[in-house]
N, C-alpha and C positions, 0 to 999 in steps of 0.2 A: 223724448220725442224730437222730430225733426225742429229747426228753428221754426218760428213761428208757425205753429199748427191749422195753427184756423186757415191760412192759405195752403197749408201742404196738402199735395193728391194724393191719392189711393196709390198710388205708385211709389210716392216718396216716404208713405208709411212701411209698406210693405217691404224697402229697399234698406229702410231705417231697420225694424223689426229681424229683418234677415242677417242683415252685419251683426246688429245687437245679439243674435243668436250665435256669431260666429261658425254662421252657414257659408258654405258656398253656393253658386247657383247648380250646380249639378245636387248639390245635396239636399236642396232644397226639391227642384225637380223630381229627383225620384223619390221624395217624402207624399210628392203632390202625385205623382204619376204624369209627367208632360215632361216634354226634352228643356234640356239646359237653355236651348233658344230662347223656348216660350216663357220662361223667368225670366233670359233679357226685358223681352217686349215686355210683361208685366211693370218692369221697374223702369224701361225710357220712352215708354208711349203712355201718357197719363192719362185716357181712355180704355187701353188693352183689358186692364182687370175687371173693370165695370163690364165692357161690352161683350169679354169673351169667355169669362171664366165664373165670373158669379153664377151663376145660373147652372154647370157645368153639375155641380151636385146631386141638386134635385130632381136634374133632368136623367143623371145615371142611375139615381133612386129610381127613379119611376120606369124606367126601362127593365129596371131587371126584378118586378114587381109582376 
């Protein structure tokens, strides 16, 4: 886990998680379906993944229902 966890964000896990995979960001991206950008933003705007991607799921779920 990143150094001290209890302060690390959704970004600095998910940036931890991706190295520790020995991802890239494009590899990542097209696992997830979103451009290599938007795994930047994910990983240096510590808000991005909450506000933009959580939800991103259930919302495709329910669209094609």
């Amino acid at each position: 886990m990143p150094p001290n966890k209890s302060l690390a964000s959704p970004a600095s896990h998910f940036q931890h998680f991706r190295e520790r995979a020995g991802l890239s960001h494009a590899e990542v991206a097209q696992h997830v379906g979103v451009s290599s950008s938007c795994i930047w933003d994910i990983e240096s705007r510590h808000d991005e993944l909450a506000s933009a991607y959580l939800l991103r799921e259930p919302i495709l779920r329910a669209s094609n229902q």
